[in-house]
C-alpha positions in Angstrom: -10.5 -61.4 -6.8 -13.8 -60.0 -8.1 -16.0 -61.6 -11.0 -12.9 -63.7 -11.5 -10.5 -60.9 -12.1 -7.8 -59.9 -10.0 -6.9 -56.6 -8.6 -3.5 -56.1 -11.0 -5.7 -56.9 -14.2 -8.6 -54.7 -13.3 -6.0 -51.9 -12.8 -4.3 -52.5 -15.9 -7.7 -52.8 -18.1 -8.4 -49.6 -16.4 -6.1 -48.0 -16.9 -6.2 -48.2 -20.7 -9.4 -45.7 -20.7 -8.8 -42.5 -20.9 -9.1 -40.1 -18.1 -8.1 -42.6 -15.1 -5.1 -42.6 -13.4 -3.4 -46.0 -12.0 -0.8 -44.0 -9.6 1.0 -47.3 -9.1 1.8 -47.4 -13.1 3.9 -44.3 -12.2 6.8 -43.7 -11.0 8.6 -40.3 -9.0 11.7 -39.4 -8.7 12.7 -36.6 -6.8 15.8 -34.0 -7.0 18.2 -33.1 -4.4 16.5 -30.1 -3.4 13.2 -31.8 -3.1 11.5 -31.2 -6.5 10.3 -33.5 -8.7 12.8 -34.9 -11.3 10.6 -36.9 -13.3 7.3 -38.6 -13.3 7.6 -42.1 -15.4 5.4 -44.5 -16.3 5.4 -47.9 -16.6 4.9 -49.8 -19.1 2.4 -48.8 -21.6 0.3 -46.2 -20.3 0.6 -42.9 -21.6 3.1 -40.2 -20.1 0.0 -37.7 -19.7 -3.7 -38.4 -18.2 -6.0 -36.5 -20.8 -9.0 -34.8 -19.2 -12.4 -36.4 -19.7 -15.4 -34.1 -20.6 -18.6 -34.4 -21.6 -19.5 -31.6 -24.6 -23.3 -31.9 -24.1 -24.8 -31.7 -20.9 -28.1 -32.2 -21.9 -27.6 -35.9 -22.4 -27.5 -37.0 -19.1 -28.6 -34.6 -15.7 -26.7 -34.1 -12.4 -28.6 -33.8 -9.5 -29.0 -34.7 -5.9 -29.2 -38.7 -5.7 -28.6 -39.3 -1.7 -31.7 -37.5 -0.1 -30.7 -37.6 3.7 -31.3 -35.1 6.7 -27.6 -35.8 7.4 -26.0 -33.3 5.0 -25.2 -29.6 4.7 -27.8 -29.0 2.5 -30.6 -31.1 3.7 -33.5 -29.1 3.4 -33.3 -28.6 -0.3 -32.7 -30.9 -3.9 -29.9 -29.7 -5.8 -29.8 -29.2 -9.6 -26.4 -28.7 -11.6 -27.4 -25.9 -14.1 -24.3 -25.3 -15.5 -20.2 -26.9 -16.1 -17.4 -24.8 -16.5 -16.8 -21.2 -16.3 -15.8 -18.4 -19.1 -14.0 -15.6 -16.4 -10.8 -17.4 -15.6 -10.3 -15.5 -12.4 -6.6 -16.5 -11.7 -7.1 -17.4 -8.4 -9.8 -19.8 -8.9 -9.2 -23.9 -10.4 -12.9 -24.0 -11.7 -12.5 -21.2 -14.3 -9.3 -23.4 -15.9 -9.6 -27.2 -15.4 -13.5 -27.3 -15.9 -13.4 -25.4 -19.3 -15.3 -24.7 -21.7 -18.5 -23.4 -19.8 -21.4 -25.5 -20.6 -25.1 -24.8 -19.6 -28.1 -27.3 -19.8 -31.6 -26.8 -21.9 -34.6 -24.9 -20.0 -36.8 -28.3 -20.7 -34.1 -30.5 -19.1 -33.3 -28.3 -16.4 -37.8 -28.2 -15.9 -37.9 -32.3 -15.9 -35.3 -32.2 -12.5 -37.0 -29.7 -11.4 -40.4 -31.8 -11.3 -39.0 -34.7 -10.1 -36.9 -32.5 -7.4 -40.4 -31.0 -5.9 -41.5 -34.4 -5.0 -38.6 -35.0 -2.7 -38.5 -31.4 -1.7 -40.4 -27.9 -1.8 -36.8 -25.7 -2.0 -34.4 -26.0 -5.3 -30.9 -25.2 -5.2 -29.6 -24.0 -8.4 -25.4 -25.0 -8.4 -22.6 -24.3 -11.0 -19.5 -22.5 -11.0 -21.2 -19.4 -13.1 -25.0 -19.7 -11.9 -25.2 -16.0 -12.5 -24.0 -16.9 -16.0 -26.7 -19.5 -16.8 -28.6 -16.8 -19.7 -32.1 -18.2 -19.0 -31.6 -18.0 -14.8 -34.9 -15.7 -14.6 -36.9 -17.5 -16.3 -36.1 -20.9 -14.6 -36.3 -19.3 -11.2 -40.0 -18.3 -11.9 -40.7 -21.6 -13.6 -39.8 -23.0 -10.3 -41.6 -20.7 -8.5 -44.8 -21.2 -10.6 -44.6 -24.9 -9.4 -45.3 -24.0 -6.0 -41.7 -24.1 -4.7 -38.9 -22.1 -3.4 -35.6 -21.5 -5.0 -31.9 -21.1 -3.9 -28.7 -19.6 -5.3 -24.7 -19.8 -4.5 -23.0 -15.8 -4.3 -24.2 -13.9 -7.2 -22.1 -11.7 -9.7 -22.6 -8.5 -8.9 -21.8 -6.8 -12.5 -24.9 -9.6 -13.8 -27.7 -9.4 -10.9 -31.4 -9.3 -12.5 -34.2 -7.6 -10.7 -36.3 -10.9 -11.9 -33.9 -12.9 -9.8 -34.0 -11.1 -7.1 -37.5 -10.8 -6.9 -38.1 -15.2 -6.9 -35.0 -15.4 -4.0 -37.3 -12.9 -1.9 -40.5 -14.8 -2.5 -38.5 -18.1 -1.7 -38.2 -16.6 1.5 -34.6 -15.5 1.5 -33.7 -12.9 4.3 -29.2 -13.1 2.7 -27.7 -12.3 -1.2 -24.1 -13.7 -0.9 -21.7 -11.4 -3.4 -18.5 -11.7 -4.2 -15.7 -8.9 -4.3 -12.9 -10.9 -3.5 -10.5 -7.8 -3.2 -11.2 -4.4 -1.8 -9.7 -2.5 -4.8 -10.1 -2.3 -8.7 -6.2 -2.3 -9.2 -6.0 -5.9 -7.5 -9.1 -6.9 -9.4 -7.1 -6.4 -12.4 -4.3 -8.7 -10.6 -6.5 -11.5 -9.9 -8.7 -11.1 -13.1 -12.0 -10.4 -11.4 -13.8 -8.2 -13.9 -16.5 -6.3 -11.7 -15.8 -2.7 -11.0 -16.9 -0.9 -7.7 -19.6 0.5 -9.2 -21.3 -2.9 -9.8 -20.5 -3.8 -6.2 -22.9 -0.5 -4.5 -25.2 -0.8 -7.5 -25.6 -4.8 -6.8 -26.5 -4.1 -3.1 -28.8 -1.2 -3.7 -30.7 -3.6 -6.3 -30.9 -6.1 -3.6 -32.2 -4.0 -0.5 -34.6 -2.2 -2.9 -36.3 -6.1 -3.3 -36.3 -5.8 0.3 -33.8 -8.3 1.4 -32.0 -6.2 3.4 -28.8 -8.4 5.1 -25.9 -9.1 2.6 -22.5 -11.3 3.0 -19.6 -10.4 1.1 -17.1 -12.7 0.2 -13.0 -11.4 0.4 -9.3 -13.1 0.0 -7.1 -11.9 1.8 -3.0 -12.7 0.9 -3.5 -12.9 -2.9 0.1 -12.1 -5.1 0.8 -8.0 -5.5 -1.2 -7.3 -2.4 -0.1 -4.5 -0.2 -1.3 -2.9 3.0 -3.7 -0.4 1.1 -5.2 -3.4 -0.7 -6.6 -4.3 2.8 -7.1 -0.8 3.5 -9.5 -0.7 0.8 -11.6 -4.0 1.6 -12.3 -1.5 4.7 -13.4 1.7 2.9 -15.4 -0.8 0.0 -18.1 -1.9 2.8 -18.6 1.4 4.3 -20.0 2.5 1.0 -21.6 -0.5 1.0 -23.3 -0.2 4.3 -23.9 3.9 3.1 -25.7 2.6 -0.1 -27.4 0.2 2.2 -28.8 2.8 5.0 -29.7 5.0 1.5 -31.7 2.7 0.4 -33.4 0.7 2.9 -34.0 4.2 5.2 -37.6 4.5 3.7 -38.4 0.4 5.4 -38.3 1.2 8.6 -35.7 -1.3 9.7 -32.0 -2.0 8.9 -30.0 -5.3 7.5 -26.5 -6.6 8.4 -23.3 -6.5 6.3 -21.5 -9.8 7.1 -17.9 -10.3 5.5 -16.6 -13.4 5.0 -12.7 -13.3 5.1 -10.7 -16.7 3.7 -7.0 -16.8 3.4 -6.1 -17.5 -0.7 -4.9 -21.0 -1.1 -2.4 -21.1 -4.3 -4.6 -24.0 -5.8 -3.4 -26.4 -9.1 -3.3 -25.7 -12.7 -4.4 -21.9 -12.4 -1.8 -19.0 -12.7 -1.3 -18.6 -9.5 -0.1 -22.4 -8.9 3.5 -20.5 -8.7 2.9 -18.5 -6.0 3.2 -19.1 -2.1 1.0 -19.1 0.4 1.0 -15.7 2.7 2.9 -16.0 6.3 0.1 -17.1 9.0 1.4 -13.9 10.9 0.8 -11.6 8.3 -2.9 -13.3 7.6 -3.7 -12.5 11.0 -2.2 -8.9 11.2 -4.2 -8.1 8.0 -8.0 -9.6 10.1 -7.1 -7.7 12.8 -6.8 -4.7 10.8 -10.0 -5.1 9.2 -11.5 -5.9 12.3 -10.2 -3.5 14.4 -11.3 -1.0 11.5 -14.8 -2.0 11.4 -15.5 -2.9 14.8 -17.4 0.6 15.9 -19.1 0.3 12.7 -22.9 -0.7 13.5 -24.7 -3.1 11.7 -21.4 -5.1 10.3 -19.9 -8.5 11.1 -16.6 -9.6 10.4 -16.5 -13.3 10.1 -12.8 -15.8 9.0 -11.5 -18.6 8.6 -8.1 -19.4 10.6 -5.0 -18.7 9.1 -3.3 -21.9 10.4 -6.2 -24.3 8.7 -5.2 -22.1 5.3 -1.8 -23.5 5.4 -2.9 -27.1 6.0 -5.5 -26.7 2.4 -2.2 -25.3 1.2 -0.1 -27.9 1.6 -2.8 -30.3 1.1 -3.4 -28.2 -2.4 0.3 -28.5 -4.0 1.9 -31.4 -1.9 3.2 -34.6 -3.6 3.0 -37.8 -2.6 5.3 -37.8 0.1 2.7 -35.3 2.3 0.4 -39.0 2.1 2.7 -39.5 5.0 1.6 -36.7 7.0 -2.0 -37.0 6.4 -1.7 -40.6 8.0 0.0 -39.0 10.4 -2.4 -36.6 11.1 -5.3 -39.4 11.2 -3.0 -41.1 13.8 -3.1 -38.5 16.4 -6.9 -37.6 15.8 -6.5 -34.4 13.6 -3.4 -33.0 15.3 -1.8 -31.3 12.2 1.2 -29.9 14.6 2.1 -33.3 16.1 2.0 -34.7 12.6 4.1 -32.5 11.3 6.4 -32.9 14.4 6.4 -36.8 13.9 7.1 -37.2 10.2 10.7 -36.2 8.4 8.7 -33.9 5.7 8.9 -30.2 5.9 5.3 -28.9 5.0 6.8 -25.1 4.9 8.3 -26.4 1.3 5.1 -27.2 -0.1 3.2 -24.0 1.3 5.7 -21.1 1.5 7.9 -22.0 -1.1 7.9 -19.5 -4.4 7.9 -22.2 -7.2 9.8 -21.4 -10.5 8.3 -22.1 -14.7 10.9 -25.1 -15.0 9.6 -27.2 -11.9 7.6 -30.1 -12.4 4.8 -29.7 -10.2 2.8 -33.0 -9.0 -0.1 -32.9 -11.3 1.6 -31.9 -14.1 1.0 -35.8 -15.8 -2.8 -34.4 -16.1 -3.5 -33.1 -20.1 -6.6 -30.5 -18.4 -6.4 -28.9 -22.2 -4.9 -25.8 -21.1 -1.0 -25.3 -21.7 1.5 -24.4 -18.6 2.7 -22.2 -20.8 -0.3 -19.9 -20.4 -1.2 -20.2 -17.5 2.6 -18.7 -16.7 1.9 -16.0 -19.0 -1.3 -15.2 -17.3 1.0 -15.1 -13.6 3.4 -12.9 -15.1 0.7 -10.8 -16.3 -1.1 -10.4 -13.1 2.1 -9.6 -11.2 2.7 -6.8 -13.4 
C-alpha cells in the first residue's frame, strides 16, 4: 500500500495511459512448436501498447542528471542533441522504433551547454544521428568559444565537416570513431548503409589532414547475404585505409593506428532483420580469425572483438519471450554462468537465437504499436536478401 492505494489499483490506473505496459494484464499462450499463439489481454486494456513520443524536443532537455566519477563517461556532461534517425539501416532498432528524427534548437542546446561547463570542462554531444544534427559546427565552436572541450560518438563518413574536425582536435582528441559496418558496397546495399567506399578513404584523409592521426573503425560481422568475400573485403577496405593514411600523414613525421572494432550482428526487434538468425558461434570465429590472420603482418593496425559466445546470449536476450525470464534467474543464480543456466533450466535458447523466423509468427513484442507496420519492415527483409 502506498498513499493509500494498493499495488492492483495503481497498476490498473496505470495502465489506462498510453504507452505503459502492465505485463500481468496479458496473457501468452504458446503453440506446440514453441511459438507464440496469441497474446491476450485482460480485461479492458487495449490489445496493442501505442508508442509514446514527444514531437518537440525543444520543450523539455535531456541531459546528464547523476554526475558521479563512478560511470563510463565520468569525465564529461552529456547533452542529447538529437531523437531519432532518418537512414533506417536495417540492422539497427534506432533508425525504426525511435522515428521520426528530431533535433533540438541551437539556443536550447547553448542553455545545457552553460549549465554543463559548470559541472564539467568536456561536452559530449549524444544521438543516434549526431553527424546529422545540421548546425553540429557551429555548436561545437560555440562550445569551444566557452572555454571547453567537446566529444562526439562515430561519425558518418559520407557527412564529416572540416569545422568538426577541427574543434574534436582542439578538444584534445588523439581517435575519430567511423563506421563502415561491412567491408563491401554490395552488402551496404543489403544492410541499407548508404556510404560508398569513396566516402570511407576520403573521411580518413580529412581526418589525418586535421592531424588526428589514429582512427577506429567499426564492422559486423554475420549480417544476412554475407559470404566469405564480404569478409574478404573488410580486409582489403583498411589497407586502403591505412594507404590513404600513410599518404597523408607522410609529410608529419609520425604515424597513427588503425584499430577495428569487430561485433557479431545481433538480429535485434522491430527492424527488418528481426527474421533472421543469429550466425553459428563457429563460423563468427572462423571469420575473426581470418581477418586477423590477414592483417596481423600489417603494421600500424589492431584488430580488436567482442566474443562470439556473449553475441548469442544479447541474442537470445534480444528476441526471447518470457519464458527465457527463467534462464536469466538462472543465470543470476550461479553468478553469471550462462552455460550452467542453460544446462539447469528446460528452455532451449538455440530456438530463440538460431532459429530462421517466418512473416506469420507472432513475435514477443509484437503487442507494441512503434508506428511502423510489420508489413514493411518484411518488405524491407525481402528486399535486402535480394
Amino acid at each position: 500500500v502506498e498513499n493509500g492505494y494498493k499495488k492492483d489499483e495503481i497498476l490498473e490506473n496505470m495502465a489506462d495511459i498510453m504507452g505503459i505496459y502492465v505485463p500481468g494484464y496479458y496473457t501468452v499462450d504458446y503453440k506446440s512448436d514453441g511459438t507464440i499463439k496469441d497474446f491476450e489481454p485482460k480485461g479492458r486494456v487495449p490489445r496493442k501498447v501505442k508508442r509514446r513520443w514527444v514531437k518537440d524536443v525543444d520543450k523539455f532537455k535531456t541531459h546528464s542528471v547523476v554526475l558521479t566519477p563512478n560511470t563510463e563517461f565520468s569525465n564529461m556532461f552529456l547533452i542529447e542533441i538529437s531523437r531519432g534517425c532518418n537512414w533506417g539501416c536495417r540492422f539497427c532498432a534506432a533508425g525504426f522504433i525511435y522515428r521520426p528524427y528530431r533535433k533540438r534548437g541551437l539556443e536550447n542546446l547553448r542553455e545545457t551547454v552553460v549549465k554543463g561547463l559548470k559541472d564539467k570542462d568536456k561536452i559530449g554531444l549524444i544521438g543516434a544521428a549526431v553527424s546529422d544534427y545540421p548546425m553540429l559546427p557551429e555548436l561545437c565552436e560555440l562550445i569551444l568559444a566557452m572555454d571547453g572541450k567537446v566529444s562526439l560518438s562515430s561519425l558518418r563518413a559520407d557527412s564529416l565537416d572540416d569545422r568538426v574536425i577541427k574543434c574534436l582536435k582542439a578538444s584534445g582528441h588523439k581517435t575519430i570513431s567511423l563506421a563502415p559496418e561491412v567491408g563491401s558496397e554490395r552488402l551496404c546495399g543489403v544492410i541499407g548503409k548508404k556510404i560508398t567506399e569513396e566516402d570511407i578513404l576520403s573521411g580518413a584523409e580529412m581526418i589525418i589532414s586535421n592531424d588526428i592521426l589514429n582512427l577506429k573503425l567499426y564492422f559486423l560481422i554475420g549480417l544476412p547475404a554475407e559470404t566469405s568475400e564480404d569478409i574478404e573485403e573488410i580486409v582489403h577496405l583498411v589497407k586502403k585505409v591505412k594507404h590513404r593514411i600513410l599518404k597523408a600523414s607522410k609529410d608529419k613525421k609520425r604515424l597513427g593506428r588503425v584499430t577495428l572494432s569487430i561485433n557479431s550482428f545481433v538480429p535485434k526487434p522491430a527492424t527488418p532483420f528481426q527474421w533472421h538468425p543469429f550466425d553459428d558461434i563457429k563460423s563468427l570465429n572462423n571469420k575473426l580469425k581470418i581477418i586477423r590472420n590477414a592483417l596481423k603482418k600489417e603494421s600500424n593496425i589492431n584488430v580488436i572483438s567482442d566474443l562470439p559466445k556473449w553475441g548469442y546470449v544479447q541474442s537470445l536476450l534480444s528476441r526471447g519471450d518470457r519464458r527465457v525470464g527463467r534462464i536469466i534467474l538462472a543465470a543470476y543464480r550461479f553468478g553469471g554462468d550462462w552455460k550452467k543456466a542453460f544446462r539447469e533450466t528446460d528452455i532451449n535458447p538455440d530456438f530463440y537465437v538460431y532459429r530462421q523466423r517466418y512473416f506469420e509468427e507472432i513475435f514477443p513484442w509484437d503487442f507494441i504499436d512503434h508506428g511502423m507496420k510489420k508489413e514493411h519492415l518484411f518488405a524491407e527483409y525481402q528486399k535486402a536478401l535480394g
